[in-house]
VOGU-3710 file (C-alpha; in Angstrom, 3 decimals, decimal comma):
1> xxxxxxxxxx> 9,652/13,622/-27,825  7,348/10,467/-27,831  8,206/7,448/-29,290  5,299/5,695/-31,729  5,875/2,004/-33,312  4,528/1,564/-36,495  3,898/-2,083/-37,414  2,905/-1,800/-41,327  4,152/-4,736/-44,100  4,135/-2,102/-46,696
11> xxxxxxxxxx> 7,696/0,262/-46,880  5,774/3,007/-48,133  3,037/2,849/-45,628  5,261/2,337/-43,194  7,625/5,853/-44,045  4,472/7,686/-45,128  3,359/7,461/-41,457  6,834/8,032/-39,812  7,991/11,192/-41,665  4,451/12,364/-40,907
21> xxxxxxxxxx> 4,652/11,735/-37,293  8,534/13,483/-37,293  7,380/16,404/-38,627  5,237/16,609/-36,041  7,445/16,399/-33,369  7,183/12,589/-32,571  10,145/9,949/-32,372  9,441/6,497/-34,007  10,619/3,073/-34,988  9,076/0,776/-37,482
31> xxxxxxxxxx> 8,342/-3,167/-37,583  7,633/-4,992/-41,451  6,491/-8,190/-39,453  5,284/-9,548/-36,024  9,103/-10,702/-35,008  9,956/-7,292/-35,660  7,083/-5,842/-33,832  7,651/-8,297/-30,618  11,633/-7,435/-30,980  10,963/-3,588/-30,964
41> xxxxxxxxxx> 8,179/-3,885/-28,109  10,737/-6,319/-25,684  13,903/-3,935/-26,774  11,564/-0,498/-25,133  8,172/0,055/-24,710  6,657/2,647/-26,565  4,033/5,398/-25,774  1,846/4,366/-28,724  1,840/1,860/-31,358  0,263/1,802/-34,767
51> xxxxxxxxxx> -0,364/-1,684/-36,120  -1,835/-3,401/-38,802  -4,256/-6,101/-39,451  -3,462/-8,205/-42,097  0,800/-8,976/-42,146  2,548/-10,599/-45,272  4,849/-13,148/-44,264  4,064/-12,663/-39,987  3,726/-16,036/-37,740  1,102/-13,139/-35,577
61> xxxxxxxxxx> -1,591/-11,474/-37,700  -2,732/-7,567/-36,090  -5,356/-9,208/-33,903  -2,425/-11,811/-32,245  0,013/-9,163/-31,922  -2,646/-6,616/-29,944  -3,374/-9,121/-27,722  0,240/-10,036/-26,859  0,032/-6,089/-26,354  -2,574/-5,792/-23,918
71> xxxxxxxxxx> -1,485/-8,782/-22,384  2,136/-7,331/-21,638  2,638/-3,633/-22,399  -1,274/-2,739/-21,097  -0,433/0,686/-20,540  0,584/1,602/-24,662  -2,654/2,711/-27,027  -2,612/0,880/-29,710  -4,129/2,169/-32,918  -5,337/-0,664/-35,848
81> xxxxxxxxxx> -5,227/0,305/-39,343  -6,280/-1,828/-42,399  -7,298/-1,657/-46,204  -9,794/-4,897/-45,901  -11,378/-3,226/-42,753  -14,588/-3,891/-41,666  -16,990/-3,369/-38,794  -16,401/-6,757/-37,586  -12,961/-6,158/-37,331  -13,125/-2,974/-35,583
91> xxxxxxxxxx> -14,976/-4,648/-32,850  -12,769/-7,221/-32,862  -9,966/-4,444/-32,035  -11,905/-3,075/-29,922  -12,709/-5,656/-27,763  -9,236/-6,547/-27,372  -8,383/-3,496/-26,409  -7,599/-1,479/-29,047  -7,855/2,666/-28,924  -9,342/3,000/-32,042
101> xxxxxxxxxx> -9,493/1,804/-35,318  -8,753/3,389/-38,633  -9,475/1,954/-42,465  -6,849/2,363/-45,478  -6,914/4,789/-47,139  -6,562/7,196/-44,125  -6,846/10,676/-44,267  -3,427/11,934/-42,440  -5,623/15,029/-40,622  -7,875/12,105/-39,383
111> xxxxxxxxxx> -5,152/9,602/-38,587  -3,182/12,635/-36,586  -6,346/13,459/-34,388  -6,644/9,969/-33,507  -2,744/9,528/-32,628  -2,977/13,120/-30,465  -6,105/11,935/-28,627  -4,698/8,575/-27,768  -1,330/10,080/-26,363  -3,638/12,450/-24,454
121> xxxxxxxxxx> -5,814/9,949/-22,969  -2,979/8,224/-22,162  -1,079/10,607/-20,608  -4,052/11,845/-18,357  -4,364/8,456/-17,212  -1,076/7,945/-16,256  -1,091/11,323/-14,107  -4,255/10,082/-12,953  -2,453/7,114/-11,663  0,495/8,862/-10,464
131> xxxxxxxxxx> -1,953/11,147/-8,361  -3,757/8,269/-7,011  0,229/7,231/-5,638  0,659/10,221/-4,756  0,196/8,968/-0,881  2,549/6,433/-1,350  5,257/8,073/-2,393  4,456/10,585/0,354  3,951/7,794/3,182  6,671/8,522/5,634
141> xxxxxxxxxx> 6,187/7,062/8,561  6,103/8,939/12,336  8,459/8,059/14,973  11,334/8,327/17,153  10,461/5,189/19,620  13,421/2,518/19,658  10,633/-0,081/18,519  9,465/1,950/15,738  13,353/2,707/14,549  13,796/-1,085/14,722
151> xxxxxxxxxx> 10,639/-1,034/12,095  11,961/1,405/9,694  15,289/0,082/9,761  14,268/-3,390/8,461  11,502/-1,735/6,216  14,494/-0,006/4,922  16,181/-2,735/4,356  13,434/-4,746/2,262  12,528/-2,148/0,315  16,162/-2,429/-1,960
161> xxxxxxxxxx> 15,056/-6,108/-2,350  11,771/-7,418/-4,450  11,457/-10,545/-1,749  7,928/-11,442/-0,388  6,948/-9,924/3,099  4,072/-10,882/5,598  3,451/-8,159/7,743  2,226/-9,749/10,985  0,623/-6,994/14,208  -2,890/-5,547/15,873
171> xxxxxxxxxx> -6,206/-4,394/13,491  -4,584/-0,017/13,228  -1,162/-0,715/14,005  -0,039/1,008/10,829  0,316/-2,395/8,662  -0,831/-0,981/5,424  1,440/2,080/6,053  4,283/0,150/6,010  3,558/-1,914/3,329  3,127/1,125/1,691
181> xxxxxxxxxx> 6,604/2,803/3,013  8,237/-0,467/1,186  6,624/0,144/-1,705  7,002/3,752/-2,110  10,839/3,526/-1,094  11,511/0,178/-3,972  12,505/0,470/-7,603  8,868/0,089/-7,892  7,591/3,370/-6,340  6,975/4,238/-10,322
191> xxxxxxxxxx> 4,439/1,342/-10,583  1,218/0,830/-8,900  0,416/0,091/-5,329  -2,919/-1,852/-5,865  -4,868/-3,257/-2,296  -6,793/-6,918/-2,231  -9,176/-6,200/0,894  -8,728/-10,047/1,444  -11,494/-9,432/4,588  -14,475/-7,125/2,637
201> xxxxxxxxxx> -14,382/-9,158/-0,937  -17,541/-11,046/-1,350  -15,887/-14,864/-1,175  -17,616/-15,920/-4,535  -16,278/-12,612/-6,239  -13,028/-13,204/-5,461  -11,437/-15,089/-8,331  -13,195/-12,742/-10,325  -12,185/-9,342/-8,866  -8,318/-10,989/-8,723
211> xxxxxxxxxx> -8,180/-12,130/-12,221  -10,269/-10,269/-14,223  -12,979/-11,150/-16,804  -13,113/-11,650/-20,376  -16,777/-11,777/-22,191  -18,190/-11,296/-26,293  -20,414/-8,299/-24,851  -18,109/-6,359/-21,811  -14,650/-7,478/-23,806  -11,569/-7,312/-21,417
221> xxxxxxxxxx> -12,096/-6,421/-17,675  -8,745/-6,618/-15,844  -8,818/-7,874/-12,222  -6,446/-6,406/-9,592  -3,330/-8,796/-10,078  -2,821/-7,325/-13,919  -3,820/-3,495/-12,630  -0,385/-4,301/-9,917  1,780/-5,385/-13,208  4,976/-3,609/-12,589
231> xxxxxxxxxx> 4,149/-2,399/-9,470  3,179/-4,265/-5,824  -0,175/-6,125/-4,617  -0,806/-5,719/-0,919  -2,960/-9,239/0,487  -4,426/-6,852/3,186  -5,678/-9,808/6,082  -4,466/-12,505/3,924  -5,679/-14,735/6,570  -10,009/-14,150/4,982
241> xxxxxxxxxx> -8,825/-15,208/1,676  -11,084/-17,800/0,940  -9,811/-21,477/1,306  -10,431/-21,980/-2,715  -8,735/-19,488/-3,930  -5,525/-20,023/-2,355  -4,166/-22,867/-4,660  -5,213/-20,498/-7,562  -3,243/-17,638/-5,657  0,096/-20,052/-4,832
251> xxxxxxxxxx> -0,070/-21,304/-8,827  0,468/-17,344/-9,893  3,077/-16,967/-7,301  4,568/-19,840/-8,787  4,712/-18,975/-12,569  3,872/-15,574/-12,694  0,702/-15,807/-15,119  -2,412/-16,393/-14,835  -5,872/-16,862/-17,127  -9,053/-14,093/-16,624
261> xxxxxxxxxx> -12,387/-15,495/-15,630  -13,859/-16,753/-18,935  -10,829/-16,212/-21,253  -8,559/-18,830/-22,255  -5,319/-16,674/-23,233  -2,174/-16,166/-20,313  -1,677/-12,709/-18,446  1,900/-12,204/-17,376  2,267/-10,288/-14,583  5,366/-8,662/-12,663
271> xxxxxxxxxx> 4,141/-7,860/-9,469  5,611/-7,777/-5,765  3,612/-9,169/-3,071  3,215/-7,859/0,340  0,526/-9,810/2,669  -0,663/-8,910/5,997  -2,646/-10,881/9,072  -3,517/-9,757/12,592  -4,207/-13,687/13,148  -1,648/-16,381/14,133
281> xxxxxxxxxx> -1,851/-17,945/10,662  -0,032/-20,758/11,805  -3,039/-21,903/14,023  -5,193/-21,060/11,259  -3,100/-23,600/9,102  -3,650/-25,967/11,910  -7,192/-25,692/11,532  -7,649/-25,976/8,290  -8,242/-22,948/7,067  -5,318/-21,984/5,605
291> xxxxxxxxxx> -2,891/-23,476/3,143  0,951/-24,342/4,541  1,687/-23,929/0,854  0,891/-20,384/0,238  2,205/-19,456/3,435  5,283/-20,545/2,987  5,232/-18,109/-0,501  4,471/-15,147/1,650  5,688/-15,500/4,399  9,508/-14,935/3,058
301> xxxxxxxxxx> 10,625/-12,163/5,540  8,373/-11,666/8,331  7,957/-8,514/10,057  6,094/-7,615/13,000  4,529/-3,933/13,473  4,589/-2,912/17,134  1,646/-1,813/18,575  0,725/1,827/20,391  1,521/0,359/22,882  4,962/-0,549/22,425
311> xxxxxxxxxx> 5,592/2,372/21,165  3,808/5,036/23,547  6,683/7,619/23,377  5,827/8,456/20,170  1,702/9,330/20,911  2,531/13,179/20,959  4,252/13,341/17,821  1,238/11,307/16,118  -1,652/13,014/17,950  0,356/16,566/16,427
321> xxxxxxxxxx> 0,152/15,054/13,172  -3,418/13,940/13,202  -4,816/17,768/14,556  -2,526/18,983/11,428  -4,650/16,150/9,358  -7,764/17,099/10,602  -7,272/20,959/10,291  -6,276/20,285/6,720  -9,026/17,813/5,752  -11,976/19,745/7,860
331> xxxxxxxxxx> -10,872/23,142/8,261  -11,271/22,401/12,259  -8,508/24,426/14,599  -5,193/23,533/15,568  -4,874/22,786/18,640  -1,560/22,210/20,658  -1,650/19,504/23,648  -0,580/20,315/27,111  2,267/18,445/28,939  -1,030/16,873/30,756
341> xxxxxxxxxx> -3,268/16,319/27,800  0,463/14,168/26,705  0,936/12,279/29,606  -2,747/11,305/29,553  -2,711/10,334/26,002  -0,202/7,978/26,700  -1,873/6,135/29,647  -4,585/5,252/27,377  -5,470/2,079/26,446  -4,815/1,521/22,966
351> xxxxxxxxxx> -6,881/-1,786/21,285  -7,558/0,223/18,211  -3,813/1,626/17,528  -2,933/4,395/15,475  -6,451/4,132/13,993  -7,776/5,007/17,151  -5,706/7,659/18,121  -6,708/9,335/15,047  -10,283/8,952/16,010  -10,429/10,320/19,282
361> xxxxxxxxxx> -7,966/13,822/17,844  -10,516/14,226/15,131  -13,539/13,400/17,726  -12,026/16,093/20,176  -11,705/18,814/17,252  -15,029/18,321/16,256  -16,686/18,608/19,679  -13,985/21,510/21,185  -15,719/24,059/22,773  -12,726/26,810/22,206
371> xxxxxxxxxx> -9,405/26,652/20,424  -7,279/26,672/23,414  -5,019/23,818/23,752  -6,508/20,526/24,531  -7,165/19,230/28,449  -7,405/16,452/29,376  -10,691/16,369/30,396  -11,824/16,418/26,359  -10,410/12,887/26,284  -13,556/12,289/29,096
381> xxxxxxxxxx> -15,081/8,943/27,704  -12,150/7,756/25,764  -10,375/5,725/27,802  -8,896/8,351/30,014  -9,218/10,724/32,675  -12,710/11,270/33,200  -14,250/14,936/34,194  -13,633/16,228/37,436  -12,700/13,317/38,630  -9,905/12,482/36,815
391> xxxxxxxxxx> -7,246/12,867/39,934  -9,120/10,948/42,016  -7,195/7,152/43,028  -9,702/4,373/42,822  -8,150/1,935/45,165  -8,785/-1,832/44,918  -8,829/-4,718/46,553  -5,734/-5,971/46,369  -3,777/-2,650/47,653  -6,535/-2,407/50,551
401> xxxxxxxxxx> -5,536/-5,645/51,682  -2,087/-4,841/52,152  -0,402/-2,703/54,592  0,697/0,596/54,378  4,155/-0,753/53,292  3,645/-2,883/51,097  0,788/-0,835/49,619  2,698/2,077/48,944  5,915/-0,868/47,185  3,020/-1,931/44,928
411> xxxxxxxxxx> 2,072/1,585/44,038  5,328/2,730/43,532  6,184/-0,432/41,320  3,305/0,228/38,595  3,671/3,543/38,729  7,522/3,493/37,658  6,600/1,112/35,324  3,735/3,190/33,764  6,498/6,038/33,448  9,185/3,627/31,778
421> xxxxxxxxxx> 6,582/2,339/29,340  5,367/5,619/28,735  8,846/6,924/27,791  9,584/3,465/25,846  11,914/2,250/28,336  13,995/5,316/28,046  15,364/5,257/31,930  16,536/9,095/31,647  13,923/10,122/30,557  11,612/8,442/32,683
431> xxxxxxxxxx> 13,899/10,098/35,555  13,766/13,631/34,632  10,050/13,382/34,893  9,463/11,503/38,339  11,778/14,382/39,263  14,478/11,676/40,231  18,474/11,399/39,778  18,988/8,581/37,123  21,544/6,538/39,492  18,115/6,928/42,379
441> xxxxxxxxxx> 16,110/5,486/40,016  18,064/2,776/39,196  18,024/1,715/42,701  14,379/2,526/43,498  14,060/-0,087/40,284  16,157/-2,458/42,035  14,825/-2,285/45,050  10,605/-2,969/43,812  12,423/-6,011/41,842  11,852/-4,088/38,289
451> xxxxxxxxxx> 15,525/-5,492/36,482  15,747/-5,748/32,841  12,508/-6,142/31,294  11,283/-3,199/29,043  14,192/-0,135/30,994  17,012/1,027/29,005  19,410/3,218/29,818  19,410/6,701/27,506  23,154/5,636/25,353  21,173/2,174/24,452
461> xx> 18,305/3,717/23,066  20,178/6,102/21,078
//
């Protein structure tokens, strides 16, 4: 059943319509006034709302009650009826938002078609918002690193709360994905998850794509604040916001509303923000370019999102899930690694992050020339081994300078410390691969000067 408030200052009017609607199948409540209408729309919103123009004895005419409406309860159709209606009126409705618009006397086959098409409109364009979620509620982030537990554990733990978070780490660390995972793991998951590309918004567009118009020939045009209301923004690189429209930014923080671009009237919003930066904003406060004010509004809890690099044991498990990806999105092979093809992944050098990682898995698929597992030769050109010569041991300057000695202590240093970062510190791990008794490798450690730092023993990372 779907509940429809009818807003009517005439009894009869009023129970015509609702015994109609019952017999039909619908629930519904009725309002004789605007008090009554506001009440009934603050007590539960409904999934539809029929409402009058012209109200005896009401503080709010029609017109003042739809826009309180759209200005709070967006998402409910609202239907006008009146016996003085005209087609100024109607476009007056319309423009403030109104589904349609229906003159007294109504024909009740008319007025049902209307009511059935409005509660189907809207309820395709709620499932077509619930699809568009659909990867939030299905982002689940990939991981078994002790950095990237650390992550989730605190993501965890903001997600119960509705406090402000700036999300601080490299361009393709996986920011967005966990401002997502908050989102999608909050009381809010039900609401939208709406993005502010802070970095590709035109800087004079900005006020207007955040607030929203109003104008006599385009009506209403909400910006992206009122499409998050009930749901979470995401201030993705905060840090390009541009310098004037910060204040505007801290004042809705502050109190919650806000006016649209050529409109006079208050939106109230209910929103969550989530902000992230790859740049030290509090040099960019230093220089000016930033406001102390509205960082100290975001910047609540702050949470840093280890890089790939930090977090290199978890490269197969990732590089798995981006050949599933691909084979799903492109129809392209899966492909399995090899223990080598692993190891070589996670030597890489990393600037671009998960992003990149992604990149070079789909870039191999494309180009494979069989659907045998992938060699490390593929990866020729990205940053690792390269052809043939991928064994080979470029020796520098430095270690040719030394003696044999020392040469071989400096070798054996960065290679063991390759291995532990490769393994995320994980010290048996790293053992059982250099083919090497954990208590040995603890003293080989010792002995190249390698002591605390990034090595844990196997019970601490557990």
């Amino acid at each position: 059943m779907s509940d429809i408030l009818i807003v009517d200052d005439e009894r009869d009017i009023r129970e015509l319509i609702a015994d109609i609607l019952q017999d039909e199948g619908f629930s519904t409540r009725t309002a004789a006034n605007s008090d009554e209408a506001m009440d009934a729309l603050n007590g539960a919103e409904p999934a539809l709302m029929i409402l009058d123009i012209w109200l005896k004895d009401s503080r709010m005419d029609g017109i003042d009650i739809l826009k309180q409406v759209k200005r709070n309860n967006p998402d409910v159709p609202v239907i006008i009826i009146s016996g003085h209606g005209n087609i100024e009126i109607a476009v007056a409705a319309i423009r403030q938002g109104a589904y349609d618009f229906i003159e007294k006397p109504f024909n009740i086959d008319q007025l049902m078609v209307v009511i059935n098409r409005a509660m189907e409109t809207n309820r395709l364009r709620r499932e077509n918002a619930q699809l568009r979620r659909g990867d939030v509620k299905l982002a689940e982030m990939l991981g078994g690193s002790a950095s990237f537990k650390r992550m989730r554990d605190q993501l965890d733990k903001l997600a119960k709360s509705n406090g402000r978070v700036m999300l601080t780490g490299e361009p393709g660390a996986g920011k967005e994905l966990a401002a997502r995972y908050i989102h999608a793991h909050s009381p809010r998951a039900e609401g939208p998850f709406v993005i502010v590309p802070c970095a590709t918004i035109e800087p004079e567009r900005m006020e207007e794509v955040l607030f929203g118009r109003e104008s006599h020939d385009r009506g209403v045009e909400p910006g992206l604040l009122e499409q998050a209301h009930g749901g979470s923004i995401y201030f993705d690189e905060v840090s390009d916001m541009p310098l004037g429209t910060q204040p505007k930014i801290l004042r809705v923080l502050t109190e919650q509303q806000f006016a649209r671009a050529g409109g006079s009237d208050r939106v109230r919003v209910d929103l969550r923000v989530i902000s992230s930066t790859n740049r030290d904003l509090p040099a960019e406060i230093a220089a000016g370019r930033f406001r102390q004010e509205l960082y100290d509004r975001l910047n609540v809890v702050p949470l840093a999102v280890p890089s790939l690099s930090d977090r290199r044991e978890d490269i197969p498990m990732l590089a798995t899930y981006f050949i599933q990806q691909v084979h799903e999105e492109q129809g392209l092979p899966v492909r399995e690694l090899s223990g080598e093809t692993e190891a070589a992944l996670q030597a890489m050098d990393w600037p671009g992050n998960i992003r990149q990682l992604r990149n070079v898995i789909e870039r191999v698929l494309i180009l494979a020339e069989d659907s045998g597992a992938i060699k490390p030769s593929e990866l020729q050109g990205q940053g690792g081994p390269q052809g043939e010569g991928a064994d080979t041991l470029t020796l520098g300057p430095r270690i040719t300078a030394l003696p044999l000695r020392e040469a071989r202590e400096l070798f054996e240093r960065e290679y063991l410390l390759n291995q532990i970062n490769r393994f995320g510190g994980n010290i048996s791990r790293t053992a059982q691969f250099v083919g090497m008794e954990r208590s040995a490798l603890h003293r080989k450690l010792k002995s190249l000067g390698v002591v605390g730092g990034r090595a844990v023993d196997e019970e601490e990372d557990a």
